[in-house]
Steps between C-alpha positions, in 0.01 A plus 500: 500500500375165666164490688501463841250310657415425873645174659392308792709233469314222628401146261140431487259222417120506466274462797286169420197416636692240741719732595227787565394172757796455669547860551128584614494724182103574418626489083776390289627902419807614588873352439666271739851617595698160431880731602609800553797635379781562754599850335141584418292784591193236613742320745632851661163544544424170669317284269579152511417215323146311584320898455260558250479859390148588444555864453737802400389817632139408525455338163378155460770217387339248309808311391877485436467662189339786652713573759809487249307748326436714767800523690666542094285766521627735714875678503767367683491663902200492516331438849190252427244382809549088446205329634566166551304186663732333824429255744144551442416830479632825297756711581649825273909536452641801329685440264744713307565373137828439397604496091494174344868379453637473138598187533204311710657202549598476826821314619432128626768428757506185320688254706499187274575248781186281436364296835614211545311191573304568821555272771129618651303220472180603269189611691134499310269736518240210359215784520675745265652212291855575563848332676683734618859543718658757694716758306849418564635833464263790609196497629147268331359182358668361159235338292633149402141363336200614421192282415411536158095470603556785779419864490849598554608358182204653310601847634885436391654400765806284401819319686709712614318804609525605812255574725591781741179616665101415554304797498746711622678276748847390422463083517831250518306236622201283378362582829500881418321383206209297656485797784441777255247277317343440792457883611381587147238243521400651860538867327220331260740545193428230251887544342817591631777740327822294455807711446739290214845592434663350191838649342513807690143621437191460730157433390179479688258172439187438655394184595190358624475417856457115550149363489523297798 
């Protein structure tokens, strides 16, 4: 027979000491929810992406790895207490685990009509190092340079990512973008979590506030 595992269904990536910043996280443990499955258990539950799960039914999460193991750990239907880190403080989902699909490779509803040219003329965000423009279809901020000197580059940021939200706040405009930099200096955050969408999959990058 197969084994069956637990699934949440949600992609991670590590919790950084930037992004523990951003986030008002005390330490770098836990695993940053960068999406959540649309079929999966964690998104029934309502876990979106910009969490950080810090614990599974009272247990410490130290890392991705962990909680891979962890939730692998139990049997599918399973109900599991999902503490995760939100808007500032910690809340607890329950969560019941779903089986990890055969084939885990979900279905891209890959529609290959590539943007074309924006018309947008290029905003910079001089502080961050980037130029951006609006998105012309859907919602964000297309990256069209990025300073090779800056901070964003350093942390991977490249052309054409988008940038859909700013600590949690959906941004289309460079104003959006200086407004939640602004807050996040008044919050006394010294970096900001920038939500990056490139080919269908979302990462989380945290980037200094600017030293002005």
């Amino acid at each position: 027979g197969s084994v069956q595992r637990g699934w949440l269904g949600v992609e991670i990536q590590p919790v950084t000491s930037d992004i523990a910043e951003s986030l008002g996280l005390k330490s770098d443990k836990g695993a940053l929810v960068s999406s959540a499955q649309d079929a999966g258990p964690g998104k029934k539950a309502g876990i979106t992406a910009g969490d950080v799960i810090t614990q599974v039914d009272g247990k410490d999460i130290d890392s991705p790895k962990e909680l891979a193991r962890t939730i692998g750990g139990y049997s599918p239907g399973k109900s599991v207490d999902v503490t995760v880190w939100r808007d500032g403080k910690s809340e607890t989902v329950k969560v019941d685990l779903g089986t990890l699909p055969a084939s885990d490779k979900q279905a891209s509803n890959d529609d290959n009509s590539k943007q074309s040219a924006p018309a947008a003329k290029p905003d910079t965000l001089a502080d961050l190092g980037l130029t951006v423009t609006k998105a012309e279809k859907g919602k964000g901020l297309v990256v069209t340079d990025v300073d090779p000197d800056s901070d964003a580059a350093d942390r991977g940021i490249q052309p054409g990512d988008v940038i859909t939200s700013i600590n949690s706040n959906e941004v289309n405009t460079t104003d959006d973008v200086s407004k939640a930099m602004t807050d996040a200096a008044k919050a006394g955050r010294k970096a900001v979590l920038m939500q990056i969408t490139r080919d269908d999959s979302n990462r989380f990058v945290a980037l200094p506030v600017g030293k002005g």
